[in-house]
Every structure is written in structure tokens, then in C-alpha cells.
N, C-alpha and C positions, 0 to 999 in steps of 0.2 A: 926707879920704878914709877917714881910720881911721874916723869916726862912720858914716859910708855903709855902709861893710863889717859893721860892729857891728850896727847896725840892721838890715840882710839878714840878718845870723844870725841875730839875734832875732824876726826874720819868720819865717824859717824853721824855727828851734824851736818855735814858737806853733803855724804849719801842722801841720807832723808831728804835733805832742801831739794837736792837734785833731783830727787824719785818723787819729789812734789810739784815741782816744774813740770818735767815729763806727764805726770799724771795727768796736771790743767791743761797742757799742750793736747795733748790726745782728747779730751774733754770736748776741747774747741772746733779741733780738727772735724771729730764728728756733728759738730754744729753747725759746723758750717757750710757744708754739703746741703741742709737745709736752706740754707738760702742763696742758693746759687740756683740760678738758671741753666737747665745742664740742655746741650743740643739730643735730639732726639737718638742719635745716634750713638750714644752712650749708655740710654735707656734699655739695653739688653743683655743678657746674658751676670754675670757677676758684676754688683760692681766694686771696683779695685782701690785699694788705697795704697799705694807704695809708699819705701821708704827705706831711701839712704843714707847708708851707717850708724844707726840708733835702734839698738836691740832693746832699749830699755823704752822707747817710745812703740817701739813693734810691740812688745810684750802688754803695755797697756793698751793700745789698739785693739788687740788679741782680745783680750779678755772683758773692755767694755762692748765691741761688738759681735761679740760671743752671740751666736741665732738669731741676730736681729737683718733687720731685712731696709734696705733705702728701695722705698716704692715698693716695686714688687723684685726686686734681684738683691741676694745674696752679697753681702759685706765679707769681702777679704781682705785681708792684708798679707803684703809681697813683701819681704826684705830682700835687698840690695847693696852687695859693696861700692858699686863705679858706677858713673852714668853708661859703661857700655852691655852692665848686664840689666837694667832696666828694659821693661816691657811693657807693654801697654795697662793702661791705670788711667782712670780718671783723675787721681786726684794723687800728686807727686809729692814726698815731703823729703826735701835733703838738711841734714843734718848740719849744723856748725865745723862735725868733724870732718868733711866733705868739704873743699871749697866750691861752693858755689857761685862764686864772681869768675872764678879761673874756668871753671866747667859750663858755665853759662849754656851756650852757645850747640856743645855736645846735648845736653841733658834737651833741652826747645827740641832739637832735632831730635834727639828719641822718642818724648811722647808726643810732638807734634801738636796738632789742635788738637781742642774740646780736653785739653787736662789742666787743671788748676794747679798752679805751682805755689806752693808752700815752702817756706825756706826762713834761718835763723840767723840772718848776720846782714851786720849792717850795708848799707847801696846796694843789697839783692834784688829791690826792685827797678833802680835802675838797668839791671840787666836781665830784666824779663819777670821774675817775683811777681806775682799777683798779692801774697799777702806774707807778709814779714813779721815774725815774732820778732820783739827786741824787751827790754828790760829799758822801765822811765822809773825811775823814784824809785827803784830798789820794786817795781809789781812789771809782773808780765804785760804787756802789750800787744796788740798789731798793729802794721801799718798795711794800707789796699793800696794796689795800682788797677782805679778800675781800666784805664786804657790796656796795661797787658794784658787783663779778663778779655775784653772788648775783641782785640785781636786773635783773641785765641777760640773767640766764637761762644763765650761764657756771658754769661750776665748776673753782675754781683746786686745784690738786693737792698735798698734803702736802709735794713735794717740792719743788717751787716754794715753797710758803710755810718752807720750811728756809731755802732759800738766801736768804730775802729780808734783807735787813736791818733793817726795821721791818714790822710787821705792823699794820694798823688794822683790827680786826674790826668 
């Protein structure tokens, strides 16, 4: 009975930390749309926040931009199993569950330019990654590549690249 008990707690410790991550993940995510440079051409209609294979990061997405508006258009968020059902989004986030080094390649080519890719595992931006969540000393992180931004027709902001924790130009 004591092992059953122990084991619940330590489920439940795991959850919580992990629905604490996600939370700050999402947190950021909406941060950072602040300080990006978005091409004009993005500036219209909704804008999109996708996100592959993370219903617990959709969920807090969901509900911190619950009526709030970036500029003047409308904040969505799209969930997504595969890079082949992804649609157009400004702003991409694939899940750890998701390989993102394998799928690289597919995923560029579906949202194309002017969408910032977000992604959680490590060399994600050597294969395109604009900004890479990782874990340093046990605390959440990012790293920028502002050259992916650059290419992709985005422009990442000074202050964005302060906070980052590694920076790949």
C-alpha cells in the first residue's frame, strides 16, 4: 500500500512540474510575438499560433489568450498531430513529442516564410529553429538563431536576444 501511495506522489510530482513547464512555455511563447518584427503580410486577418503534439501547451495557449488581441487581429491557437496537417500560422511550435530534426525540412516547407519556429530539443536550430526551449541547471531556457529569423523574413529584437540564453547568429 505504502509503494502505491509513493508512486501517486511521484506521478503527481512529475504532472505538476510538467504542467509548470508548459505553463512558462506558453507564457513565453506569447512574449515573444512582442518582439519580433512580423512582415506586413502577416498583419491581417487572425493571428495563429500552432502547435504540434502538445495538448497540454494548446490548452494553456487557449486560456492565457483567451480575448486578447496581438495589434489588432485576433489570437488563435491551432493544434496539429504531423507536419502534414499544419496550416498556415505565424508563429509554429513542435513539441519534443514530434521530431523535429527528422521532420525539419517538411514542417519550413509548410509554413514557408514569415512564420517563427519554435521547437524543444536539442540542434533544432541547426535545422532551421529560430528559437529553442532547452533546460540549463535544472531552469527552462532559450536559445535564438537569429539567421533562421533573418531568412525567414522575421526580425528578432535586441531584447529578445538579451534574454536568450544562447544566441546562434
Amino acid at each position: 500500500m505504502k509503494k502505491i501511495l509513493v508512486l501517486l506522489l511521484l506521478s503527481l510530482v512529475t504532472y505538476t512540474a510538467h504542467a509548470q513547464v508548459a505553463k512558462a512555455k506558453a507564457m513565453l511563447i506569447l512574449s515573444f510575438v512582442r518582439y519580433v518584427g512580423w512582415n506586413e503580410s502577416v498583419k491581417t486577418g487572425d493571428f495563429v499560433i500552432g502547435v504540434v503534439k502538445d495538448k497540454e501547451l494548446v490548452g494553456f495557449l487557449k486560456k492565457q489568450s483567451e480575448g486578447k488581441k496581438f495589434g489588432f487581429q485576433d489570437v488563435v491557437i491551432k493544434e496539429f498531430n504531423s507536419a502534414e496537417d499544419i496550416t498556415d500560422c505565424q508563429v509554429i511550435c513542435v513539441s519534443q513529442k514530434y521530431n523535429f530534426i527528422k521532420n525539419a525540412d517538411k514542417i519550413i516547407d509548410k509554413v514557408g516564410k514569415n512564420t517563427l519556429i519554435i521547437t524543444e530539443v536539442e540542434g533544432a536550430t541547426a535545422r532551421g529553429s529560430m528559437i529553442n526551449f532547452v533546460v540549463r541547471d535544472e531552469k527552462l531556457k532559450f536559445e535564438l538563431h537569429k539567421h533562421n529569423a533573418q531568412v525567414a523574413g522575421i526580425l528578432i529584437s535586441a531584447k529578445l536576444s538579451d534574454m536568450s540564453s544562447a544566441i546562434n547568429l
